[in-house]
KOLLO-704129 format. One record per residue (C-alpha): x, y, z; chain; residue in one letter. Coordinates in Angstrom, 3 decimals, always signed. Example, Ala and Ser with C-alpha at 12.3 -4.5 7.8 and 13.67 -1.06 7.14 Angstrom:
<gubas>
         X         Y         Z  cadena  residuo
   +12.300    -4.500    +7.800       A        A
   +13.670    -1.060    +7.140       A        S
</gubas>
This chain:
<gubas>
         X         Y         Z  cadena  residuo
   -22.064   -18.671   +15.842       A        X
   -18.615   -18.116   +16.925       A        X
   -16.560   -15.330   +15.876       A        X
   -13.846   -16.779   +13.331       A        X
   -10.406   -16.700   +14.664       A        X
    -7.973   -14.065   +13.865       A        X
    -8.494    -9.964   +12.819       A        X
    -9.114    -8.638    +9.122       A        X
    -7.138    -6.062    +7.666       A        X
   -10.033    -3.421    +8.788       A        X
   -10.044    -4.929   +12.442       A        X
    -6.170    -4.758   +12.144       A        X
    -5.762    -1.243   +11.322       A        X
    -8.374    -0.337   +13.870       A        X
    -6.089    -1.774   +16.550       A        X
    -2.918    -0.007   +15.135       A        X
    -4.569    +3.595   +15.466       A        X
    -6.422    +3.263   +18.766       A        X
    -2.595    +1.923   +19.847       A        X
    -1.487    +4.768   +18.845       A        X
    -3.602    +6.869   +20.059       A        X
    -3.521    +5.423   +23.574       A        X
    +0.300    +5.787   +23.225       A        X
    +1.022    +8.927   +22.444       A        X
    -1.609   +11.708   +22.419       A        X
    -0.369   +13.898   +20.138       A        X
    -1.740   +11.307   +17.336       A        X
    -4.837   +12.874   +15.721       A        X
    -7.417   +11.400   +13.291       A        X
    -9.170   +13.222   +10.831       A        X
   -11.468   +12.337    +7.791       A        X
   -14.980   +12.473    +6.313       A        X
   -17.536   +10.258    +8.608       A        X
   -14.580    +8.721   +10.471       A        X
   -16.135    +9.768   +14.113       A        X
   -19.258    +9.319   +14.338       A        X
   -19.754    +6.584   +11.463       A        X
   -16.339    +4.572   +12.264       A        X
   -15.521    +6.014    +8.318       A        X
   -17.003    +4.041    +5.271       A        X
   -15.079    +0.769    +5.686       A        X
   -15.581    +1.530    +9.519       A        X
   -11.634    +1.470   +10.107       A        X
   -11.899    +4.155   +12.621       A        X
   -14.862    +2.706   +14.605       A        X
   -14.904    +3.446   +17.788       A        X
   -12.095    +5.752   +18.436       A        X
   -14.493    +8.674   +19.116       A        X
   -16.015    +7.291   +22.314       A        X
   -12.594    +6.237   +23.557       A        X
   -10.700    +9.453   +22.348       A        X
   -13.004   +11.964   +22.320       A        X
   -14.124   +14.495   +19.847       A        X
   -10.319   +16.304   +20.333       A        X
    -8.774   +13.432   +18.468       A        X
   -11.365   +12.550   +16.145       A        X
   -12.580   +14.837   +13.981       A        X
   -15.216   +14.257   +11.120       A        X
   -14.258   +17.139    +8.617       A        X
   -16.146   +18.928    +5.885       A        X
   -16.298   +17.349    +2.554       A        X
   -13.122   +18.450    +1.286       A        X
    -9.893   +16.767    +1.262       A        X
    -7.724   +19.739    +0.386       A        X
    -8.719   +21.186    +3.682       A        X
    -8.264   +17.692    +5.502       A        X
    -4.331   +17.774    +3.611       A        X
    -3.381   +21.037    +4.485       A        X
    -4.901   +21.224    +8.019       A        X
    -3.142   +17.802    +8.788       A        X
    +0.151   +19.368    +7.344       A        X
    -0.765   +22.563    +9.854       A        X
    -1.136   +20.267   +12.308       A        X
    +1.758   +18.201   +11.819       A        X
    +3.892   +20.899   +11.388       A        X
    +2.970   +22.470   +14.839       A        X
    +4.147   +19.033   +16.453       A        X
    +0.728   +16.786   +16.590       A        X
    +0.416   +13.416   +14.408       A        X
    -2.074   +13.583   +12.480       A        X
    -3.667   +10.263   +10.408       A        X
    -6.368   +11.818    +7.863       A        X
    -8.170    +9.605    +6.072       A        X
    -9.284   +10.211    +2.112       A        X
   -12.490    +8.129    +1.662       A        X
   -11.482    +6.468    -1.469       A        X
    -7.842    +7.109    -3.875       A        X
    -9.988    +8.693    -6.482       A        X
   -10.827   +11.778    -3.615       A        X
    -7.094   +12.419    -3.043       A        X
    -6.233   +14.952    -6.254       A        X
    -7.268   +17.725    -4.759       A        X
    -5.211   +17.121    -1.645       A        X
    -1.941   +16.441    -4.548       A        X
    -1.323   +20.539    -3.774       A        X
    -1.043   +20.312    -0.220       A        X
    +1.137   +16.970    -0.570       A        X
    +3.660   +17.827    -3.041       A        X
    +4.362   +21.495    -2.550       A        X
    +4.205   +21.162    +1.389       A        X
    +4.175   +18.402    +3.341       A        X
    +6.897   +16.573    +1.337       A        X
    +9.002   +19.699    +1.161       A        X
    +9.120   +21.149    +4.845       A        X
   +11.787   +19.695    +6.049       A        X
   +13.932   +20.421    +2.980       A        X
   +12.324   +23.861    +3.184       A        X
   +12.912   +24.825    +6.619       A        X
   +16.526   +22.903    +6.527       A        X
   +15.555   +20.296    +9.277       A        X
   +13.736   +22.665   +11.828       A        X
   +10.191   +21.537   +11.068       A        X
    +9.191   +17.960   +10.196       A        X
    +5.791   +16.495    +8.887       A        X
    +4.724   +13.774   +10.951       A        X
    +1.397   +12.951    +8.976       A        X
    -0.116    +9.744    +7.507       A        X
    -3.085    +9.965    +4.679       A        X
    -4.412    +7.008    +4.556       A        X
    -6.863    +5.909    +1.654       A        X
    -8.668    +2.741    +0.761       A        X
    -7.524    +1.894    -2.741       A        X
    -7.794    -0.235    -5.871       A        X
   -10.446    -2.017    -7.355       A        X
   -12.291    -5.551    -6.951       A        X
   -15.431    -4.488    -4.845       A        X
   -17.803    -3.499    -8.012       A        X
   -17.615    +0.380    -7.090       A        X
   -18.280    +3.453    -9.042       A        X
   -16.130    +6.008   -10.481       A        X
   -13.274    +6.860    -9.091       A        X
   -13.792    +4.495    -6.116       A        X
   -11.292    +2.136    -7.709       A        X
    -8.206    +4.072    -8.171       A        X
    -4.504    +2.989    -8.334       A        X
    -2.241    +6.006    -8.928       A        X
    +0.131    +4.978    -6.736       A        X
    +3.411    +5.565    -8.932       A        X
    +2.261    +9.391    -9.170       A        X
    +3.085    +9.991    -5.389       A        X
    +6.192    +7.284    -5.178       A        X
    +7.651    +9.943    -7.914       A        X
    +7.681   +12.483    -4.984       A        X
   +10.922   +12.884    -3.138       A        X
   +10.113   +13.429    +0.639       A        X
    +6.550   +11.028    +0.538       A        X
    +7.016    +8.309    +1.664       A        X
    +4.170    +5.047    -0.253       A        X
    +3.184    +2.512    +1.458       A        X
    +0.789    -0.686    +0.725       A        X
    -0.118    -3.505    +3.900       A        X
    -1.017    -6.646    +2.039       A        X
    -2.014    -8.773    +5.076       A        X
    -3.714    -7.655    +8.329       A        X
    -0.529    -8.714   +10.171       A        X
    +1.367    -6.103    +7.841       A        X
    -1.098    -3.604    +8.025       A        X
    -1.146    -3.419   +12.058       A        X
    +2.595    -3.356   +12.189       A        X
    +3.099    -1.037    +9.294       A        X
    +0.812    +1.875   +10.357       A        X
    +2.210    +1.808   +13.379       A        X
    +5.649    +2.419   +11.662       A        X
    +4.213    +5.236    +9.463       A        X
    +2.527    +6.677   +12.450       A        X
    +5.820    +7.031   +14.365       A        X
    +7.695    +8.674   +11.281       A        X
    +8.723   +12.120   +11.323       A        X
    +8.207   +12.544    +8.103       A        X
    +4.894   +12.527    +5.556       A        X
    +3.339    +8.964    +4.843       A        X
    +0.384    +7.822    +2.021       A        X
    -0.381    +4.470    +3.465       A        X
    -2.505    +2.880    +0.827       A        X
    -5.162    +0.259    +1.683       A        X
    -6.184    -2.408    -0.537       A        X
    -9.846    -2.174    +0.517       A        X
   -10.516    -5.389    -1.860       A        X
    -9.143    -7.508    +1.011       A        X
    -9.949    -5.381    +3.692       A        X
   -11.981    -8.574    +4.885       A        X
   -11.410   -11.023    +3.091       A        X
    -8.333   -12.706    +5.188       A        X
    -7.919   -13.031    +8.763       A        X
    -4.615   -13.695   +10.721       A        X
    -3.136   -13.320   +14.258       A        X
    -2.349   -10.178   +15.255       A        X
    -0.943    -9.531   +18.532       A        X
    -1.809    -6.025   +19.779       A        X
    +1.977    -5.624   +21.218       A        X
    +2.732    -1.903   +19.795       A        X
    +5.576    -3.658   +17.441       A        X
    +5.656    -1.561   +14.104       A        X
    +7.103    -3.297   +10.899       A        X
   +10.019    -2.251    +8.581       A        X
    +9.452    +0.789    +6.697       A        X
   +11.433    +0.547    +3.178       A        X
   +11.561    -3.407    +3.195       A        X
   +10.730    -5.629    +1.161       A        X
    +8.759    -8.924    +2.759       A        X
    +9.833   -12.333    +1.272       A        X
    +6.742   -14.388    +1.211       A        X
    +7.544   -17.664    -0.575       A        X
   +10.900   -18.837    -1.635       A        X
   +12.407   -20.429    -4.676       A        X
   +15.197   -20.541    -6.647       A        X
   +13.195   -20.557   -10.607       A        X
   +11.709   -17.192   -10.551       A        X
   +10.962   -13.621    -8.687       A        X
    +7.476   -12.569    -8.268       A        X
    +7.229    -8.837    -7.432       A        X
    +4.005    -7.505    -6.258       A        X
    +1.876    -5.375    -3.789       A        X
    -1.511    -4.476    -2.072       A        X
    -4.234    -6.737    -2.699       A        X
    -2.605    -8.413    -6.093       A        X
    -0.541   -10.833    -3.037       A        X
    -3.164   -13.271    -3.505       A        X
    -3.198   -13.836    -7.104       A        X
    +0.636   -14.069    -7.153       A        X
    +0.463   -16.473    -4.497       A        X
    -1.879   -18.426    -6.329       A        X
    +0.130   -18.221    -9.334       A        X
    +3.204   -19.652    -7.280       A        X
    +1.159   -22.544    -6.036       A        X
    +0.284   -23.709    -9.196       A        X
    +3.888   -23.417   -10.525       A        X
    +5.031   -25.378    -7.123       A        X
    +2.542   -28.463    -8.906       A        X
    +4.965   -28.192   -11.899       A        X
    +8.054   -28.726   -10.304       A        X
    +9.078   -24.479    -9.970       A        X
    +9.675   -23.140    -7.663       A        X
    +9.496   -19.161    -6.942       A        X
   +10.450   -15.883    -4.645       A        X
    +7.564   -14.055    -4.133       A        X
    +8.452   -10.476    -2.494       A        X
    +5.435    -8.332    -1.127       A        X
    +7.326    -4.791    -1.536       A        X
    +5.341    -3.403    +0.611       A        X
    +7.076    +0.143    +0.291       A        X
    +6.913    +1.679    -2.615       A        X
    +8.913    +4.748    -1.948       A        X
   +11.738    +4.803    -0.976       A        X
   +12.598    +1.383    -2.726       A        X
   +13.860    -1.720    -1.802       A        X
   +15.900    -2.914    -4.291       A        X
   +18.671    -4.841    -2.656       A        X
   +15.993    -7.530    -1.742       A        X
   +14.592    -7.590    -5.457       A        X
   +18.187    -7.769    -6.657       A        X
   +19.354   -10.449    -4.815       A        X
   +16.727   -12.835    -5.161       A        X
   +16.802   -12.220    -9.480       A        X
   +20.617   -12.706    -8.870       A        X
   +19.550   -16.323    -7.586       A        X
   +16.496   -16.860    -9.711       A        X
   +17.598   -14.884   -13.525       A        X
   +14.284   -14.411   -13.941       A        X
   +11.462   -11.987   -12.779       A        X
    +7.681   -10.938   -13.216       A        X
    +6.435    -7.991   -12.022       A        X
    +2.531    -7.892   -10.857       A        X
    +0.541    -4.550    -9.785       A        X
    -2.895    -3.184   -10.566       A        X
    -2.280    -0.028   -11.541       A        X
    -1.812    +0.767   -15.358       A        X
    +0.825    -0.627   -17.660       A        X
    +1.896    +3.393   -19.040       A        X
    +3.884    +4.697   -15.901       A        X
    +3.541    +2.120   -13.640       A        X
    +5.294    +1.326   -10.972       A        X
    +6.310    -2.229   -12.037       A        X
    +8.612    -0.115   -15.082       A        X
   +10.834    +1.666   -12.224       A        X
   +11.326    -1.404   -10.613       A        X
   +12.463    -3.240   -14.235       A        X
   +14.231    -0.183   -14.921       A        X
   +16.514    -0.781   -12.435       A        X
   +16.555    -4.448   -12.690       A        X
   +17.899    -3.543   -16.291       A        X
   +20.404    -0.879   -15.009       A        X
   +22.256    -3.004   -11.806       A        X
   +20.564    -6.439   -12.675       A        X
   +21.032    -6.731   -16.377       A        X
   +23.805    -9.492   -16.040       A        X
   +21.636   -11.855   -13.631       A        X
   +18.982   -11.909   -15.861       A        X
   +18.107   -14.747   -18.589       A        X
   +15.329   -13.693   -19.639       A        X
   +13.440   -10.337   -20.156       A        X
   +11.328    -8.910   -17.142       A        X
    +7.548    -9.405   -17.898       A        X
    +4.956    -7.040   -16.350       A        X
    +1.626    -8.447   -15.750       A        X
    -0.797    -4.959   -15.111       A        X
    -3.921    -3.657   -15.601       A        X
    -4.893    -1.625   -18.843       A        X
    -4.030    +1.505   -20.300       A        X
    -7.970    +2.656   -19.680       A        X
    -9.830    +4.290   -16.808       A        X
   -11.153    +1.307   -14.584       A        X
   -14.653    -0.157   -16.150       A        X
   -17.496    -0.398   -14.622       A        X
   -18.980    -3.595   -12.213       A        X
   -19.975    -5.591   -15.011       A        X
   -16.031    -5.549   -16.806       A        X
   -14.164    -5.023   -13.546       A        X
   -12.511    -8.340   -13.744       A        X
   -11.136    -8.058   -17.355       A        X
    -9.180    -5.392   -16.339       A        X
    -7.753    -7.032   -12.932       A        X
    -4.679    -8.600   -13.416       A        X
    -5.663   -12.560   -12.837       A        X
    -3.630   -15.462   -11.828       A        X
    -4.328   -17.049   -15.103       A        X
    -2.337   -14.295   -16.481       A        X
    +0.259   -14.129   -14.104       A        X
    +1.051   -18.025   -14.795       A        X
    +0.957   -17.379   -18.348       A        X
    +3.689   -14.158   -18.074       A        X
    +5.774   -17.148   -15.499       A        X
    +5.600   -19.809   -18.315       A        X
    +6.753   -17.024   -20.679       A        X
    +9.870   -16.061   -18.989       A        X
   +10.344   -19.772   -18.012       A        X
   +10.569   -20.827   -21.108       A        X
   +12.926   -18.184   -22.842       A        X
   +16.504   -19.287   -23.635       A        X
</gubas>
């Protein structure tokens, strides 16, 4: 049978490191099985035959080692991407994150930098465990000097782990592991990185804004589909990066459309859909005609297999939270 056309996200992101690597060999990567196992969603596969053991390095179990030897590392003048096997891992790392790597350049007033990436699968969807299905993303985009970011396509993902790669300063590049596989597109291997701290337009329309991220694309897509049948028509932005913000794009198009629904994962309590309607209510308030609507998961630790997918925001709730705002006057 023929291989289907096109890379997945995983296939995408495997291209964007080993480019990376072959370009510049001060870019390091460093994780739990990601040598000689390719790591658990096998992003890194095959980088240790063509790199060597020097560049790849399977680590203890222990991620506030792998943090604060990649922020060593980094510091020193290497690039270090560490992987944390799954979101719900990274809290012991938070130490090394928040005190350190986000603070050395402040701390040594621009004479050291911290050109690391973490990266770590994230969210739910695949039926996992505990804390295998994490979305705490809002906790690090509330850290000045960390930069968040979340690929939503394998196109995306290539382009924008290249960018965080070539940053001199400390990247958590979140990856929506519920569609690490499930969508395949064209992805030229040309070295081209995407914006950092942009906003992607996916869909436009001049009836509503859709604001999402990560895997929950699909769903709002979906959800914009559907409302195309009725005659509306809708912006959906992917945001892509969480921190720092783009809010001129998400301004602009609810200055066109009055109206706006914010979609993540992650909990309602402290999400980060509430910064972003924060704002829309602090330099937006005047475009809007109706209130911003958050569709979210729960204020509850992720369930287990069986009741996953009443807690995952779904596009039959996404359409409803549209209508909603549609229809207020």
């Amino acid at each position: 049978m023929a291989e289907p056309a096109g890379l997945t996200m995983v296939q995408a992101l495997n291209a964007a490191l080993a480019r990376a690597m072959s370009e510049d060999e001060r870019v390091l990567v460093l994780g739990e099985d990601v040598g000689v196992d390719g790591g658990v969603f096998r992003v890194t596969d095959g980088l240790l035959d063509r790199f060597g053991a020097e560049r790849v390095r399977d680590t203890p179990l222990a991620e506030t080692a792998i943090a604060g030897l990649s922020v060593g590392v980094a510091a020193q003048g290497f690039r270090p991407v560490a992987e944390i096997q799954f979101m719900g891992f990274i809290y012991s790392a938070v130490d090394q994150l928040v005190s350190h790597a986000s603070r050395l350049r402040w701390r040594t007033r621009g004479r050291l930098t911290c050109p690391l990436v973490i990266r770590a699968p994230y969210g739910g969807g695949i039926h996992a465990i505990e804390h295998h299905s994490e979305s705490t993303e809002a906790m690090f985009a509330h850290v000045p000097g960390l930069r968040v970011v979340i690929p939503s396509s394998p196109a995306r993902a290539y382009g924008l782990l290249l960018a965080a790669i070539r940053d001199p300063d400390p990247v958590l590049f979140l990856e929506p592991k519920r569609i690490y596989r499930t969508a395949r597109e064209d992805v030229p291997d040309s070295g081209a990185a995407a914006p950092l701290d942009s906003c992607f337009p996916l869909r436009e329309g001049a009836d509503l804004t859709l604001v999402t991220w990560g895997a929950m694309i699909s769903e709002t897509l979906a959800a914009a589909e559907q409302l195309a049948a009725d005659g509306v028509s809708a912006d959906v932005l992917d945001v892509a990066t969480l921190s720092p913000l783009d809010m001129t794009t998400i301004l602009r198009s609810v200055e066109k459309t009055g109206r706006c629904v914010i979609v993540h994962e992650a909990a309602l309590t402290g999400g980060f859909g509430a910064e972003i309607a924060a704002r829309l209510a602090e330099h937006g308030l005047l475009s809007l005609r109706a209130p911003v609507k958050r569709v979210t998961g729960y204020d509850t630790v992720m369930p287990l297999p069986r009741l996953e997918h009443l807690y995952m925001p779904s596009t039959e709730r996404v359409l409803a939270a549209a209508r909603e705002v549609l229809a207020f006057s």
